[in-house]
C-alpha positions in Angstrom: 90.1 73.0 151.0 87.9 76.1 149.7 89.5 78.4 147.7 90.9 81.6 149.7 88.8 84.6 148.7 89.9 87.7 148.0 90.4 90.3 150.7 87.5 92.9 150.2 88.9 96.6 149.6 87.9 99.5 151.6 85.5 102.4 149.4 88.3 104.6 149.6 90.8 102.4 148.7 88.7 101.7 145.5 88.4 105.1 144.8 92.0 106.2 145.3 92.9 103.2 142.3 89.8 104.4 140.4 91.4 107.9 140.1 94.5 107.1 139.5 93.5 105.0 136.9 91.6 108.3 135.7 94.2 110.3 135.8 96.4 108.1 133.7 93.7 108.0 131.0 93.7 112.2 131.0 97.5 111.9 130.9 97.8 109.7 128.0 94.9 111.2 126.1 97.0 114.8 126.8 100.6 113.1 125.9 99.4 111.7 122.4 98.0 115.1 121.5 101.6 116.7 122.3 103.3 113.1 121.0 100.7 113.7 117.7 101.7 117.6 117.2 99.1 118.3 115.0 96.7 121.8 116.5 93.2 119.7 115.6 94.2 116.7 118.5 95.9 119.2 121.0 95.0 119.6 125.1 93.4 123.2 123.9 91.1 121.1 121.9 89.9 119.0 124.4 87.2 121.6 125.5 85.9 122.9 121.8 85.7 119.5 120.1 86.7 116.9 122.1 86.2 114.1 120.1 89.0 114.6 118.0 91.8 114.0 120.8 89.7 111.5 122.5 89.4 109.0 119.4 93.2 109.6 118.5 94.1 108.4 121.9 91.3 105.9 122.2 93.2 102.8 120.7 96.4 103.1 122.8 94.2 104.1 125.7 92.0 100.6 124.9 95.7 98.7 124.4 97.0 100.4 127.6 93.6 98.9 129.8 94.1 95.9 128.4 97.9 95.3 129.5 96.4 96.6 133.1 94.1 94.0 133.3 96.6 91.6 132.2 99.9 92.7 134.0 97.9 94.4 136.8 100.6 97.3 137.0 99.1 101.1 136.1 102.3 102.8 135.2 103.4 99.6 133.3 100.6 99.6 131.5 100.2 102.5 129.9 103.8 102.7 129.8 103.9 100.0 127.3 100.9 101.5 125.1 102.4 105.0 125.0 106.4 103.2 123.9 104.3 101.9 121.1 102.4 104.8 119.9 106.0 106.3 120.2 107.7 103.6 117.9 104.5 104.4 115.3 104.4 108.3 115.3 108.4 108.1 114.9 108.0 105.3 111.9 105.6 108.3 111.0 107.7 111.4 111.3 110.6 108.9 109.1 108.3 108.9 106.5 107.2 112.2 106.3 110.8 113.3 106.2 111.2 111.3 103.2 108.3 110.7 101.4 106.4 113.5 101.9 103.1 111.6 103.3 102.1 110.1 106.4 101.7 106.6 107.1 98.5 105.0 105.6 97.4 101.2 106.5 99.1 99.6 103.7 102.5 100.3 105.1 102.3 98.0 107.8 102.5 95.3 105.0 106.1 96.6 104.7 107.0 94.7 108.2 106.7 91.6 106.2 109.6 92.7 103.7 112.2 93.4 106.2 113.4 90.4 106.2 113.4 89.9 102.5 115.9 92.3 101.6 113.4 95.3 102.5 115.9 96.1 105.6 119.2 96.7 103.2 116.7 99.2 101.3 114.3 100.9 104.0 117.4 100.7 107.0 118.7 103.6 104.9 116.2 105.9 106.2 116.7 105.3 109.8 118.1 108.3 111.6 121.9 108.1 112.1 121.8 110.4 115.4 122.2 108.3 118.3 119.5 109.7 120.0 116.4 108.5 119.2 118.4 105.1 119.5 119.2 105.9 123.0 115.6 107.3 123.8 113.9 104.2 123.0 116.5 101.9 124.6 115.9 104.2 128.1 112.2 103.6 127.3 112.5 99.8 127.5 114.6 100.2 130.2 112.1 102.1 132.3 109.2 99.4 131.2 111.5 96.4 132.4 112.2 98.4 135.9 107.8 98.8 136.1 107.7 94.9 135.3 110.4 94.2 138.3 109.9 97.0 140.4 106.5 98.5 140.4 103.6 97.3 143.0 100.0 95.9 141.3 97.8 98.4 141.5 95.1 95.5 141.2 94.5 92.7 143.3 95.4 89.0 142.0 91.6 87.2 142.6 88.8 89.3 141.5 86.2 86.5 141.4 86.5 86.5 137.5 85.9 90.2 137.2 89.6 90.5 135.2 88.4 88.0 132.9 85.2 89.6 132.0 86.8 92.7 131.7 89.7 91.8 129.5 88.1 89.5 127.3 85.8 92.3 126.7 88.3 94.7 126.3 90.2 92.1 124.0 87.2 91.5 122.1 86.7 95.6 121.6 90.4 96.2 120.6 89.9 93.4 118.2 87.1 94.6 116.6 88.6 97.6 115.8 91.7 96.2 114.8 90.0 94.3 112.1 88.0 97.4 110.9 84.3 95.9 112.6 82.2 98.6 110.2 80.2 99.8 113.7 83.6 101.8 114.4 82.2 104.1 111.5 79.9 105.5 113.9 83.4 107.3 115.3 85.8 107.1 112.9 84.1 109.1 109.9 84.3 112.5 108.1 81.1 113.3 109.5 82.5 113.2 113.3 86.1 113.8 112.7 88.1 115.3 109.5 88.1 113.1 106.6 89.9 113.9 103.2 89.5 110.5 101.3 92.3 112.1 98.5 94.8 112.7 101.0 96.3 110.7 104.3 98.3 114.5 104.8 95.1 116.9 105.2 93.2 114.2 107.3 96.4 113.2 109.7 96.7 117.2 109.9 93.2 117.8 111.4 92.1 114.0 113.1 95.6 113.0 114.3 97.6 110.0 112.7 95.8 107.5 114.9 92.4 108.4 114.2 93.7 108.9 110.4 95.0 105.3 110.1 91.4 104.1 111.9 89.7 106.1 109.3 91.6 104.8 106.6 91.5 101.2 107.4 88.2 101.2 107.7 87.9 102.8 104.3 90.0 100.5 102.6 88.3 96.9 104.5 84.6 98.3 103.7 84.5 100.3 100.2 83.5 98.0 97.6 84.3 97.5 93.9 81.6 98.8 91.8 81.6 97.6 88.2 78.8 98.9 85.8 78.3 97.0 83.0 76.3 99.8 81.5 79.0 101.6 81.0 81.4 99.9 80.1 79.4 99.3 77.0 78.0 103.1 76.7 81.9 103.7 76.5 83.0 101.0 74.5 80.3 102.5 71.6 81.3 105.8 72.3 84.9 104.8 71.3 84.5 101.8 69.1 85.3 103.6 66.3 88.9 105.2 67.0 89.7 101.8 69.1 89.2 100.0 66.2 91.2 102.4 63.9 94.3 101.6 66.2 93.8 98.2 65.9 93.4 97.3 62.1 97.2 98.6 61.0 97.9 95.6 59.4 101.6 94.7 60.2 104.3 94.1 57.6 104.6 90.5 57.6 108.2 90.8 56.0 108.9 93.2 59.1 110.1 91.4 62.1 109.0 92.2 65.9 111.3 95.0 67.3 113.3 93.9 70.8 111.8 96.3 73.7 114.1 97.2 76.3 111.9 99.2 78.9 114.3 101.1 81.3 112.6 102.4 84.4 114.9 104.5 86.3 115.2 104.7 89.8 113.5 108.5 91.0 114.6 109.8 87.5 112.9 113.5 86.3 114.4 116.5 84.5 115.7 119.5 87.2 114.7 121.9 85.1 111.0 121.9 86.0 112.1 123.1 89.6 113.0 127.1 90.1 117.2 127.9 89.7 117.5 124.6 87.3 115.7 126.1 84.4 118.7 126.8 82.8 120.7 124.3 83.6 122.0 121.4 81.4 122.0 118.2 83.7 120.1 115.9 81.4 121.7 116.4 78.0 121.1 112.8 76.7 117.4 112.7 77.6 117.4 116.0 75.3 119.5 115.0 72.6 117.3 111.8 72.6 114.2 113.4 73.1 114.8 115.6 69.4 115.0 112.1 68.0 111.5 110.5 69.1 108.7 110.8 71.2 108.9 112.0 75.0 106.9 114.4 77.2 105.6 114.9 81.1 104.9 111.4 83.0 102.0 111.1 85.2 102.8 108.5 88.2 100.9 107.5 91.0 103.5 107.9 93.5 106.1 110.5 94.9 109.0 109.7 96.7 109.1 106.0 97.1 106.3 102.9 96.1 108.2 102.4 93.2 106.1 99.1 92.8 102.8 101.3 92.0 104.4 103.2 89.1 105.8 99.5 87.6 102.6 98.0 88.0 101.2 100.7 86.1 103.4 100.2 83.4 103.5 96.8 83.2 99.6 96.3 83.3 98.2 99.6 81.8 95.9 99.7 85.1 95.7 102.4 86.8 95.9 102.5 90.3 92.9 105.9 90.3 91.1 102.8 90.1 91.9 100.3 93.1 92.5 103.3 95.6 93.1 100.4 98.3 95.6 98.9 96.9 98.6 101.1 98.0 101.5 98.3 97.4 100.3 96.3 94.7 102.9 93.5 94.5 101.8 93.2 98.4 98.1 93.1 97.6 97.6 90.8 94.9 97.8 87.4 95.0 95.9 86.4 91.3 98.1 83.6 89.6 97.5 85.1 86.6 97.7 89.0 86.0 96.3 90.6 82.7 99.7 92.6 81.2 101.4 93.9 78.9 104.2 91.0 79.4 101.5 88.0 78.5 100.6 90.1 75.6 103.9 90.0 73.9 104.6 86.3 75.1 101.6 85.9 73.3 103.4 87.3 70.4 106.4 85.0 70.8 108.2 87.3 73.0 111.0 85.9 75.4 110.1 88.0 78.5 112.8 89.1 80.8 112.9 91.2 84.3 116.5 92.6 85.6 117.1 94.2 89.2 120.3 94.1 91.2 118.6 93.5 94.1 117.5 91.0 96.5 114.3 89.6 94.3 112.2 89.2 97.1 112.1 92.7 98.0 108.3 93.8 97.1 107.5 90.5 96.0 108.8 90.6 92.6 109.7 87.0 91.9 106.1 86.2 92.7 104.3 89.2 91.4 106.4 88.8 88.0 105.7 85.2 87.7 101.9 86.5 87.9 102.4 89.1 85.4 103.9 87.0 82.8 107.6 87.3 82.8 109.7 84.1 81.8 113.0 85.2 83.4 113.7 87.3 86.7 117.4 88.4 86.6 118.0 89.8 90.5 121.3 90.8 92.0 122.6 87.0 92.6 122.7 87.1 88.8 124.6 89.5 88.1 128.6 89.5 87.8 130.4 88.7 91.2 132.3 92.4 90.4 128.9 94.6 89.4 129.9 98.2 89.9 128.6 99.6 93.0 128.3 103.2 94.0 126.8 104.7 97.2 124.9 101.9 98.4 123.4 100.3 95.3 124.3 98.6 92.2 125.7 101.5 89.3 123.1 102.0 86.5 126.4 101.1 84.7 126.2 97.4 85.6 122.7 97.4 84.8 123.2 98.7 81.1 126.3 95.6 81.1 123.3 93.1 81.7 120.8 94.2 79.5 123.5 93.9 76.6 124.3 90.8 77.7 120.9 89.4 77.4 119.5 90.6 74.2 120.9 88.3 71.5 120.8 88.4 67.7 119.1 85.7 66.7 116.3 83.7 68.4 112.5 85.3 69.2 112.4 89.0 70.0 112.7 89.9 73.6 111.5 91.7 76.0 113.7 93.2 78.6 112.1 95.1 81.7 115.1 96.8 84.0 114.7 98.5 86.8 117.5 100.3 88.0 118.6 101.5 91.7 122.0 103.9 91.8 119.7 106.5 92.6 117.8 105.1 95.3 117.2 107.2 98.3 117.9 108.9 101.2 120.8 110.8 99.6 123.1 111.2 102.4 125.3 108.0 101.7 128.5 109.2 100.4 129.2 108.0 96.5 132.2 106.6 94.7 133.3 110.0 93.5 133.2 112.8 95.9 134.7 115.3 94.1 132.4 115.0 91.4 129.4 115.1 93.5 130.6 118.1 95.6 131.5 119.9 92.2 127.8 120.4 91.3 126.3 123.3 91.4 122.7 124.2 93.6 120.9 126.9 93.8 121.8 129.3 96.9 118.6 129.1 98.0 118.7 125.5 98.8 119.9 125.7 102.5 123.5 124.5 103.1 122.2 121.2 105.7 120.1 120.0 102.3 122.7 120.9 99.5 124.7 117.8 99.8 121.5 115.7 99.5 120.7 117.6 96.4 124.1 116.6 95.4 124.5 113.3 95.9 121.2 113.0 94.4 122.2 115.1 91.1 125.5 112.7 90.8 123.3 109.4 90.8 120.5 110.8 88.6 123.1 112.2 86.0 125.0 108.7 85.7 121.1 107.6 85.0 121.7 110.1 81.6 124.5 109.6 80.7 123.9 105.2 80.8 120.8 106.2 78.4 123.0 107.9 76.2 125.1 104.7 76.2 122.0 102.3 75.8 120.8 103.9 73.1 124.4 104.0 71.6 124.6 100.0 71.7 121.3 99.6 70.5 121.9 101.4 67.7 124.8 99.7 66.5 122.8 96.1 66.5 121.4 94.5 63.5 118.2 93.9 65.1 115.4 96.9 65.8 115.2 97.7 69.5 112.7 100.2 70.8 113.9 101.5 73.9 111.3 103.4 76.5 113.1 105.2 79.7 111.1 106.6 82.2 111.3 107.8 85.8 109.4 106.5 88.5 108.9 109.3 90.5 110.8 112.0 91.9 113.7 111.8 94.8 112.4 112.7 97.7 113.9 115.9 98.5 111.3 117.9 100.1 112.6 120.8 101.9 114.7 121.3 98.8 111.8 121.5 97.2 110.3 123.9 99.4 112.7 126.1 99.1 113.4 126.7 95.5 109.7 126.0 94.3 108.6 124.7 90.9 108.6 126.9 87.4 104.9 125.7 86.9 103.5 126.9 91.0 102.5 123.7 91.7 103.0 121.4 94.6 106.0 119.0 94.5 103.0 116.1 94.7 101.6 117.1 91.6 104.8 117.4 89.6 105.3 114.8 86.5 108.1 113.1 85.9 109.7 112.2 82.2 109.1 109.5 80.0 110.7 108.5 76.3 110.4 106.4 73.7 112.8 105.9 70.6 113.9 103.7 67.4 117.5 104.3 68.5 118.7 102.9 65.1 116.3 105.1 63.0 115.4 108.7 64.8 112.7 110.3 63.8 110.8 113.6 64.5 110.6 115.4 68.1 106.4 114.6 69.8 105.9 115.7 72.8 103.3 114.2 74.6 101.9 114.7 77.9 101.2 110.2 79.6 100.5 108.5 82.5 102.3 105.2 83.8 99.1 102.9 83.0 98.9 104.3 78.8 102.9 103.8 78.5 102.5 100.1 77.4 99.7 100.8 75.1 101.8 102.9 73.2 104.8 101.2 73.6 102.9 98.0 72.1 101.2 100.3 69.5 104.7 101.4 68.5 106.1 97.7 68.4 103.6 96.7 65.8 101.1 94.9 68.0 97.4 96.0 68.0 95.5 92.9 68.9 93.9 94.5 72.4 91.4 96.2 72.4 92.2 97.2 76.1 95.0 99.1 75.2 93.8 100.6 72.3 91.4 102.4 74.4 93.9 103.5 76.9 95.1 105.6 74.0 92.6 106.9 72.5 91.6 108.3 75.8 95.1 109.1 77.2 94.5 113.0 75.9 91.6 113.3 78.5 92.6 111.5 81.5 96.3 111.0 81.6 96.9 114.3 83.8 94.5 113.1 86.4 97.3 110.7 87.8 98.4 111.9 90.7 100.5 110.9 93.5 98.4 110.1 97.0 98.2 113.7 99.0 98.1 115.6 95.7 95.2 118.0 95.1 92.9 116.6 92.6 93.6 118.2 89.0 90.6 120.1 87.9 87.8 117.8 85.8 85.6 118.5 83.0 82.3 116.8 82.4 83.6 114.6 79.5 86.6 113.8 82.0 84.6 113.0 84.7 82.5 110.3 82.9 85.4 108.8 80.7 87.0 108.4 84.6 84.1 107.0 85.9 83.6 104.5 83.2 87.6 103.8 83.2 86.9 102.1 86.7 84.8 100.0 85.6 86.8 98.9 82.5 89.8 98.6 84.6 88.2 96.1 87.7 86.5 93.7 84.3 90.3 94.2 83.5 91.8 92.8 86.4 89.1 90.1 86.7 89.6 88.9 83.1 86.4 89.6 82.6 86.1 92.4 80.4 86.7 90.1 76.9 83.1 89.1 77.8 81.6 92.4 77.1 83.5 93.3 74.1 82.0 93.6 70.7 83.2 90.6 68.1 85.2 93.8 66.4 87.4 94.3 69.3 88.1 90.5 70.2 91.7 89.5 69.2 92.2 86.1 68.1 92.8 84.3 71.0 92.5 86.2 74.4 95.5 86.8 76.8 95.0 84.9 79.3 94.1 81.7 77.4 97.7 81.5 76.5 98.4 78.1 77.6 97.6 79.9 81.1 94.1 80.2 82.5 90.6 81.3 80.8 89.3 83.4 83.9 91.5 83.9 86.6 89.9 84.2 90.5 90.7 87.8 91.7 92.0 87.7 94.9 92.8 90.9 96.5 90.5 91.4 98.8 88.1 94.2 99.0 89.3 97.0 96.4 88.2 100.3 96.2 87.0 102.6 93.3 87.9 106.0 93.6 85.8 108.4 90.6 
């Protein structure tokens, strides 16, 4: 029997399916500019520069012609593809809220960590009106009624002209989704509005779609640049004050200080925001800060991404350098990461990690493992009866376990806790209500935010007063301890920070946080010094006695001229002088040899420590796996 062939349409009934098809296009186009929000993708624009509402529609509008040629159903269709772009732009809106930034590629890798504890952390940002809730179950409930309900608008047998069509359309979408570089022609800050700084000022003008096109394209096609060159130009231009720092000769009759590294969950003084100059919420931090060295703390992060501040700190790399890689622990998959936790193994350091929660959550039990730390104590071990309050563990606890690990006799240690009381959003109520609602805001601060500020205050002053209490026990042990305490970034409380405003007129992405480091048995003299995350452990292990890298020696010595040039992602970029702008430029470099393990290779015989970190019983060269990093200069 010969196949039945298709019953041929009429003209006009091929035109009446060709407009309608039209005039869904026009009508999604037109519904993700209103869905979008922002003036530069609008209908109104559609006439003076087109292109900037077309290619913000023009991956759903590809998704939503796809499903048509599959499904065969118009309203179905594009139903489908405009219920995703809804589920993304309202992802989008969560995170603005919160954060303060839009979404940039690299937070689609946050999908995979919902199921590793990531949904008991980022679930507490989900809105807790019914309403969106019950707007996206009516959506589905209108897509299932197309599926059932709603008539093809194609015919079944085409003679193969659906399969051309799809697989080409398949073949298209794919291409884009895997960032071919011929989408450039498009997606580009020639065609559209591209501010490589800052996901906020190009989502404002291109539209979030086009924005995360432009982005990801960025990210999978800008190459790490090394230049040997300079590297050595810089590594003669310093030579001489990097090796200073590294011939103090240590007291062999003085033994290696425990380090107990606290890094505090959204911790920074108040007082650098208008209406809290005056006011006394962080009176250990002071009292503390009299007795050592403190000062403002450059981090590469605002609101959340804790992981890129740690890395920071636990590396001395900064990310300025690997402008790709937005989640780090995510991103990186070497075996063997240069650190300072291998350097003070390699010192006979017992290295130790503490979190109360779930140790999966940004990958820390593989990314530690990778960075050199012996032990990872998560939330399973910790005591059964671990104070809560809100919806984390109580720094309290935290301060219980780091006592209970460091011990009086044995090699020194290393402890690295990172606490979580003051975790975000701040509208979970806390263990003592009346404590919280007792705290004083600003008037200013509108009355729907001042609880938030609130709950956030109660949190970040039990973060103060358990350093005051760490720093107490330490004291009283017959071993030295240095004890660093810093704040990963601030809460993020933005319309309280719009409407109060910072002493110093500057933009609550461009704020520091606080960092300090003491001898808590034997105080010394008040320096204040202005640092970014990455130069913390070069001073920390400069301060500990240990000044066999020359790596972090240099982070030092050039700390004065670059460490203000941190910035969180959306923050205008700090003005640059000429010497700043070279030392930067030659700093990437350094930092990708860094990562690669290859920058022992180019140091001079002066600057070589005895043995090299990563030959620590570990690997010689390790194979840098990340993927296509960029260098921002």
């Amino acid at each position: 029997m010969s196949p039945v062939s298709p019953t041929p349409l009429s003209t006009q009934a091929k035109l009446v399916r060709t407009a309608v098809v039209l005039a869904m296009m026009a009508g999604f186009v037109l519904l993700t500019g209103l869905l979008d929000g922002n003036d530069g993708v609008a209908a109104s624009q559609l006439i003076a520069q087109p292109t900037f509402p077309l290619a913000n529609a023009m991956p759903g509008l590809m998704l939503a012609l796809l499903l048509l040629v599959i499904t065969r159903r118009a309203f179905l269709s594009f139903g489908l593809a405009y219920l995703a772009q809804v589920v993304v732009y309202g992802v989008n809106s969560l995170k603005v809220a919160n954060l303060g930034t839009p979404l940039v590629p690299a937070d689609f890798r946050m999908v995979g960590q919902l199921g590793k504890g990531g949904m008991h952390v980022l679930g507490s940002y989900l809105p807790h009106s019914p309403w969106p809730y019950l707007g996206l179950i009516a959506g589905v409930a209108l897509i299932v009624a197309l599926w059932r309900f709603e008539p093809p608008l194609l015919q079944r047998r085409t003679g193969g002209k659906r399969v051309i069509a799809g697989s080409i359309l398949a073949a298209t979408f794919g291409t884009l989704l895997f960032g071919v570089p011929g989408w450039g022609s498009l997606y580009n800050g020639h065609k559209l509005w591209l501010e490589p700084w800052s996901a906020a000022a190009t989502t404002s003008h291109s539209g979030l779609v086009s924005s995360l096109v432009m982005f990801h394209l960025q990210d999978r096609h800008t190459k790490q640049k090394v230049d040997p060159a300079a590297v050595t130009q810089l590594l003669q231009t310093t030579g001489d004050a990097v090796r200073a720092r590294m011939q103090t000769t240590p007291d062999p009759n003085t033994a290696l200080p425990d380090i107990v590294v606290v890094q505090s969950e959204s911790f920074f003084d108040p007082g650098i925001m208008r209406g809290y100059e005056n006011a006394d919420l962080t009176p250990n931090l002071k009292r503390l800060a009299a007795q050592g060295m403190s000062g403002p703390l450059h981090v590469p992060t605002f609101g959340g991404g804790t992981i890129r501040t740690e890395f920071e700190v636990l590396t001395g790399l900064s990310l300025r350098y690997f402008n790709t890689m937005q989640f780090p622990y995510l991103q990186l998959n070497n075996k063997v990461v240069p650190s300072m936790v291998r350097v003070l193994r390699s010192h006979g350091y017992e290295t130790i990690a503490i979190h109360g929660n779930d140790p999966t959550f940004w990958n820390r039990n593989t990314a530690f493992k990778a960075l050199g730390f012996d032990r990872f104590i998560s939330q399973s071990g910790f005591p059964a009866d671990a104070a809560m309050d809100g919806k984390y563990m109580a720094d309290s606890a935290m301060t219980d376990e780091i006592m209970s690990q460091l011990k009086d006799a044995g090699p020194p240690q290393f402890l690295f806790a990172i606490s979580l009381e003051a975790h975000g959003p701040y509208d979970v109520t806390p263990k003592d209500v009346a404590a919280r609602d007792a705290i004083a805001v600003p008037s200013v601060v509108d009355a729907a935010h001042k609880q938030q500020v609130q709950t956030y205050l109660y949190h970040m002053q039990h973060a103060d007063q358990e350093l005051g209490r760490l720093a107490a026990l330490l004291a009283k042990r017959n071993r030295p301890t240095l004890l660093l305490f810093y704040g990963d970034h601030l809460p993020g409380l933005d319309d309280a920070y719009r409407e109060t405003g910072f002493v110093d007129g500057q933009s609550m992405l461009s704020q520091a946080g606080t960092w300090l480091l003491i001898d808590p048995r034997n105080p010394g003299n008040m320096q204040r010094v202005d640092m970014a995350s990455w130069m913390l452990p070069g001073l920390l292990l400069e301060r500990a006695g240990v000044h066999d890298d020359a790596y972090y020696a240099l982070t030092q010595v050039l700390a004065p001229s670059l460490a203000a040039l941190t910035r969180a992602p959306g923050a205008t970029p700090p003005p640059i002088d000429a010497q700043q702008k070279q030392f930067d430029s030659d700093m990437a470099s350094v930092a990708a040899l860094r990562m690669s393990g290859k920058l022992d290779k180019l140091l001079p015989a002066s600057l070589l420590p005895p043995a090299t970190i990563l030959a620590q019983g570990q690997s010689t060269e390790p194979t840098s796996t990340m993927g296509a990093m960029g260098m921002h200069h």
